[in-house]
N, C-alpha and C positions, 0 to 999 in steps of 0.2 A: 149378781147385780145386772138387769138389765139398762137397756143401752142409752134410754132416758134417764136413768137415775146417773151415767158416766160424763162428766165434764167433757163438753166442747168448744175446745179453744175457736177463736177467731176464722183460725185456720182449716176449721174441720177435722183436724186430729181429734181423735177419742183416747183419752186418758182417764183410769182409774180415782183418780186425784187430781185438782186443777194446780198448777205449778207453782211453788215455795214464791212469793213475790218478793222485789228488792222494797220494802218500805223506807220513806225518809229516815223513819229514826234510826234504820241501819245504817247511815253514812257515816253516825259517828261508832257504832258498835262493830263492825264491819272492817273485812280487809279486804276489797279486788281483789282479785287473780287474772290478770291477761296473759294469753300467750303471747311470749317472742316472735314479731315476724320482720320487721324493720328496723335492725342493731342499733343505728345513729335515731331514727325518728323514733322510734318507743324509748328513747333515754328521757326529752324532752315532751314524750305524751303523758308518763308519769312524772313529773313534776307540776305540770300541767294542769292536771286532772286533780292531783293534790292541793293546788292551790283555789281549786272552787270545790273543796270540801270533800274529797272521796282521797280514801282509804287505798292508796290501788298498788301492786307489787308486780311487776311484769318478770312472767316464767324465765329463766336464762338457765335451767336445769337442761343436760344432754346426757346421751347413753343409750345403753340399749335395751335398760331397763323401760325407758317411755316407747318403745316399738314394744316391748312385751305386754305392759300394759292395756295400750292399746289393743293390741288382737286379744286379752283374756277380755276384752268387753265389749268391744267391735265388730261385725262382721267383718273378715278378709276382705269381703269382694268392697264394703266402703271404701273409696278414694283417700289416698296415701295421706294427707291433709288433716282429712276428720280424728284418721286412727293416730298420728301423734298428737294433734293439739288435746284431742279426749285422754290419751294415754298419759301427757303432761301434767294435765289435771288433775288428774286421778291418782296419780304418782305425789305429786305435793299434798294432796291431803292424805297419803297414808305415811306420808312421812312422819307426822308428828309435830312440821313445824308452825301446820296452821291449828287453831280452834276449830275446827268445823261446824261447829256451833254459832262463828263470828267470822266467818269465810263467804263468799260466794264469787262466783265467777261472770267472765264475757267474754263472749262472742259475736260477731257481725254474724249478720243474714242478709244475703246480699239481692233476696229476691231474686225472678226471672228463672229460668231452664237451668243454673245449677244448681247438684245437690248440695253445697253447703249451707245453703237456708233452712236443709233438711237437720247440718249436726245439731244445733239446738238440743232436739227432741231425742235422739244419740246422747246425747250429752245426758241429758234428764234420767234416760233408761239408764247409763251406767252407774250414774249416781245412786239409783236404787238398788241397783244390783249390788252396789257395794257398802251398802249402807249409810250413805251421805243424804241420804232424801230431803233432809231439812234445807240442804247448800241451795241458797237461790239461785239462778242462772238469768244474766241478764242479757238482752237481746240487744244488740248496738248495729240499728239500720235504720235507711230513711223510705224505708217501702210501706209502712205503718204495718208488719206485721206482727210487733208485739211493744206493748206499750209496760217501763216498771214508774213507778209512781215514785222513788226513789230516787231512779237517776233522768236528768232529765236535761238535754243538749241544747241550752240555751246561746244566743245568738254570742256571747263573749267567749262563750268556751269553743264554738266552732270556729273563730274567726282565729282563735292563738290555734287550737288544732291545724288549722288550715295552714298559717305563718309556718309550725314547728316542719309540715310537710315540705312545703316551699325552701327552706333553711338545712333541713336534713337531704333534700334531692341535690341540694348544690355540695352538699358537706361531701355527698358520698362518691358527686362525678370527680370533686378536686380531689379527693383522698386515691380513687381507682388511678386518677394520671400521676399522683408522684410515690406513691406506695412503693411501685415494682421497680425503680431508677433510685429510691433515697438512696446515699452513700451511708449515711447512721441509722443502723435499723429501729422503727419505733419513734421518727420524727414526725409524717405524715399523722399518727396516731396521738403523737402530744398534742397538735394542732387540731385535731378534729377533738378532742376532750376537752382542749381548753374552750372552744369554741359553742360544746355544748352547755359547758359551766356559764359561760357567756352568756347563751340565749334564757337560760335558767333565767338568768337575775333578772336579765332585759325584759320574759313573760312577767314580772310583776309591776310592769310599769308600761306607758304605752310605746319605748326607745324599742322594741321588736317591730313597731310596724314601718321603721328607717328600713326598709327591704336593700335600696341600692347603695346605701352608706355602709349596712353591713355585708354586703357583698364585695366592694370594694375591699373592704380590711380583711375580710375572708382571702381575697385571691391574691391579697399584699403578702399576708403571712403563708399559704402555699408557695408561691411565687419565691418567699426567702431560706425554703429546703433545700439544703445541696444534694444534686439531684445529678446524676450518671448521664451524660449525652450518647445514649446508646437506641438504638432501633429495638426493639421485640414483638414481637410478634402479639397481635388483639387480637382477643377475643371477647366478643358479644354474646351476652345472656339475654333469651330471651324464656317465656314460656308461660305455665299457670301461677297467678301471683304468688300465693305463697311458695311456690318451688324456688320461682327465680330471687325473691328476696331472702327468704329464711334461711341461715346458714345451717337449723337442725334438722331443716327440709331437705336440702341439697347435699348435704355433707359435707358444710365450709366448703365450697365449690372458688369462690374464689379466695381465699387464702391457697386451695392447690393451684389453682393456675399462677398466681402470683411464685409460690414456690418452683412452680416449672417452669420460673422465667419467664411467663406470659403476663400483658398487659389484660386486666376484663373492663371491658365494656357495660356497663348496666345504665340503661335508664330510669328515671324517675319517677315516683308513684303516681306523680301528679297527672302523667298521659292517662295512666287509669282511669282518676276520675272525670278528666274532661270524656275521657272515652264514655265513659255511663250519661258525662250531661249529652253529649251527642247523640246518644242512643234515643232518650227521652224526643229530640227534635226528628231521628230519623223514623221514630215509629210515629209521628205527628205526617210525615212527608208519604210514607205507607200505606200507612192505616185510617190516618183522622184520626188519631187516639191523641187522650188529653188534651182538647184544643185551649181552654184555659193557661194548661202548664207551661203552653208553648214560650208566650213573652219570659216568663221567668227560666227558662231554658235558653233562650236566647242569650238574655243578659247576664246570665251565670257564664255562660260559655265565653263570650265577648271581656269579662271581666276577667276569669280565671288565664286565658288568653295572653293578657293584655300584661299580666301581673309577671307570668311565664316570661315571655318576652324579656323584660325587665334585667331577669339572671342571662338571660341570651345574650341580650345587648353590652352586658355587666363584662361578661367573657371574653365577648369581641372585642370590649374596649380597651381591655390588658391586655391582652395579643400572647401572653405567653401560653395559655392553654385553647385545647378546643372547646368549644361550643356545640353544647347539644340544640339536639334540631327540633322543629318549632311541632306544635300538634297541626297548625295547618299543611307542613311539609307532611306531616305522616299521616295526613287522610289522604294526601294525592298518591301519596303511592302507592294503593291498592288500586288503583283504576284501570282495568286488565286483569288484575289478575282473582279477586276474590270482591261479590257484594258485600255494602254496607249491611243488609239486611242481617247478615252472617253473626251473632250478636251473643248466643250463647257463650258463656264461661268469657274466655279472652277475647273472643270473635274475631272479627278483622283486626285490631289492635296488632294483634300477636300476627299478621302477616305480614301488616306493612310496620312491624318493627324490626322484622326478618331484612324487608327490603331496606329500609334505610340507614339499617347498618351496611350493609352493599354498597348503597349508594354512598356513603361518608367515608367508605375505604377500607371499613373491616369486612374481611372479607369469611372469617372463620367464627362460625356462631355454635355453641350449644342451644339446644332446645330442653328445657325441662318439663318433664311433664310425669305427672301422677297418674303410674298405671293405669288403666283401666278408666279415664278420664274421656270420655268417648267425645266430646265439644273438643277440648284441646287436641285431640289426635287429626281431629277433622282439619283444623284449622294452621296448625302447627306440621305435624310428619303428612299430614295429606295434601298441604302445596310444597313440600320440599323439589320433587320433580318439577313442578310449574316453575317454581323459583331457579331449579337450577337448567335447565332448558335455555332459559332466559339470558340466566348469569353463570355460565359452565364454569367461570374460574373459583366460584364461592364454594367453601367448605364448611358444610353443616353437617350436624352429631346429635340426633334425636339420644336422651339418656331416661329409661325410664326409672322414674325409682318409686319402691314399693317393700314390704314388710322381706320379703326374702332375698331382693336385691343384695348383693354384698358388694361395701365400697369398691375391694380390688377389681371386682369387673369394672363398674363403673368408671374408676383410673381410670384402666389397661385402653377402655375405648377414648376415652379423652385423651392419654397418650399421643392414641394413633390418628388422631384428630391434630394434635398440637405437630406430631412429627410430618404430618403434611403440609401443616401451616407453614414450618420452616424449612423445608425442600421451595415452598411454594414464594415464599422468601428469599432464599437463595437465589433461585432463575432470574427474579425481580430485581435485584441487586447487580445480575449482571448483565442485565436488559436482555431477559428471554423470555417476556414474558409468554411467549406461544407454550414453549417447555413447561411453566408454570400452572397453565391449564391442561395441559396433562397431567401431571401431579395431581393435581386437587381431582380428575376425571377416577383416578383409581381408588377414589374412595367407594366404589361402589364394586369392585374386587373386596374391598376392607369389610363388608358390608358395616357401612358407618352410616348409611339411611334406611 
């Protein structure tokens, strides 16, 4: 077949075949397939998504059958990401439990300098390779690089998308601060279920866009957990998005910490995307690029902002828990140390998330990152030094994970991360804290950077 008679996507890709498309009248023939990446918010993105007519079933399948998967159809050297969400996929249709015939899948494409705009077309190749050719694959991004005529993200679905993020960020800081102190195990976890059955009902009416009415009852019902008045030791996740959210990414990363008696720290998805609307205003400040987009870039950001704010204000106003910190507090704190320019993968996000968990008191962060991630390594382990120059008492633990990684390493260095935290704790407890920064300095005996 020469190379005019071969389909060229939008993209420039050369494919044999132009790709299986999601037509309308699959929505009612049809089941989605999403991958698990956000436990609390993918509960309420399929429900969601179900109520404006798509079929959708989000993957919650683990093992280590989906890392095999993945490499019989992946190159190794693809980023730790591509090869389980592909391997997930790929794993459910040979189970049996879907029709493949009445199956198709999604994926985001997040545009810009990382490869995962690239799995897509990974995704496509393993499907032929395994026989699935027919399975559509449908693209879920706002970059316009792939358009399905099927599914299509009209302004009501985005705005309950938007709310469920909004609603699952707060779910998951108040479930990390009483989780590891409940005295009855699995109370934090009835509150966050009921809370999600909650939001269920409230998306089929406009009672979800009460944002501060249901935060208030949110922090009423954490707030009446019996809950351990005990210190432990935080620790902050930071890293490439799916590592740090996805528990089949990280390897339930926090449930271990939780079980080793450590509080985790995570923040919300929603810095992500004010991060990408930023990005849109900082290459306008650059480059002159999309001078058009700019007002609507502005006022997405001022709005999303303002909304943010809101749960802030909501936190502070019950006094019993903390309060995460604002997206304006966390663009000031790269100023020194890394440019905005810096924008691939996590970019700057991921440094000054580093810093202001420092600056908020935790002092003990993991870094997650997918092997061979060469944006995240840059941005992430290649200011560790900067960062810690700066702040000598901070204890950070770059973890890479990747197909041959085995969890026991993985522990054994988190361990010796957590057994510094609480030496580093101890000193602090008994007002030493000079001693304290010695401690955390022998991490680099440990080699833990």
């Amino acid at each position: 077949m020469s190379e005019q008679e071969r389909y060229h996507d939008p993209n420039g890709y050369l494919e044999d075949d132009p790709p299986v498309e999601f037509t309308p009248e699959m929505r009612k023939t049809h089941t989605i397939l999403v991958p698990m990446m956000l436990p609390i918010h993918f509960e309420m993105l399929e429900t969601i998504l179900g109520r404006h007519g798509y079929r959708v079933e989000v993957l919650r399948t683990t093992g280590r059958q989906l890392v095999e998967e993945g490499l019989a159809n992946v190159h190794n050297d693809t980023c730790y990401p591509a090869l389980l969400v592909i391997g997930q996929m790929i794993d459910a249709l040979k189970s049996g439990k879907y029709d493949p015939d009445h199956t198709a899948l999604m994926l985001t494409q997040t545009g810009g300098g990382c490869r995962a705009s690239n799995y897509i077309y990974l995704l496509r190749k393993a499907l032929k390779k395994c026989g699935f050719s027919q399975v559509p694959v449908i693209s879920l991004n706002f970059s316009k690089l792939e358009k399905s005529s099927g599914f299509k993200i009209t302004a009501p679905l985005l705005v309950e998308v938007f709310y469920a993020m909004l609603y699952g960020d707060m779910l998951m800081w108040l479930n990390n601060q009483c989780r590891p102190y409940e005295i009855n195990k699995g109370d934090s976890k009835k509150v966050v279920d009921h809370w999600i059955e909650e939001l269920n009902r409230q998306f089929c009416s406009p009672r979800f866009l009460l944002l501060t009415h249901n935060y208030k009852k949110m922090l009423r019902d954490f707030a009446a957990i019996p809950r351990r008045k005990e210190g432990k030791v935080r620790v902050g996740i930071v890293g490439e998005i799916y590592m740090k959210y996805a528990p089949l990414g990280n390897n339930n990363l926090e449930d271990f910490l939780v079980a080793e008696g450590a509080e985790p720290v995570v923040s919300g998805v929603l810095d992500f995307l004010l991060y990408c609307v930023k990005n849109n205003l900082i290459d306008y400040d650059l480059y002159g690029k999309s001078t058009m987009a700019k007002p609507v870039a502005t006022y997405a950001l001022r709005f999303l902002e303002y909304l943010q704010n809101k749960g802030i204000r909501a936190v502070k106003k019950q006094g019993e828990f903390r309060a995460p910190s604002s997206f304006q507090d966390l663009q000031k704190m790269v100023d020194g140390f890394i440019g905005m320019g810096a924008k691939m993968g996590e970019g700057w996000l991921l440094t000054s998330e580093m810093l202001e968990l420092i600056h908020s008191g935790v002092n003990n962060i993991v870094c997650t990152q997918p092997f061979g991630c060469l944006p995240n390594h840059i941005v992430a382990k290649g200011m560790m030094r900067k960062i810690k120059d700066k702040y000598p008492y901070s204890n950070i633990v770059a973890v890479d994970y990747d197909p041959s990684a085995t969890p026991i390493n993985q522990e054994n260095r988190l361990k010796l991360m957590l057994s510094n935290a609480r030496l580093n704790l101890t000193m602090e407890d008994v007002q030493e804290p000079s001693k304290a920064r010695e401690v955390v300095d022998l991490s680099e005996d440990l080699h833990l950077d």
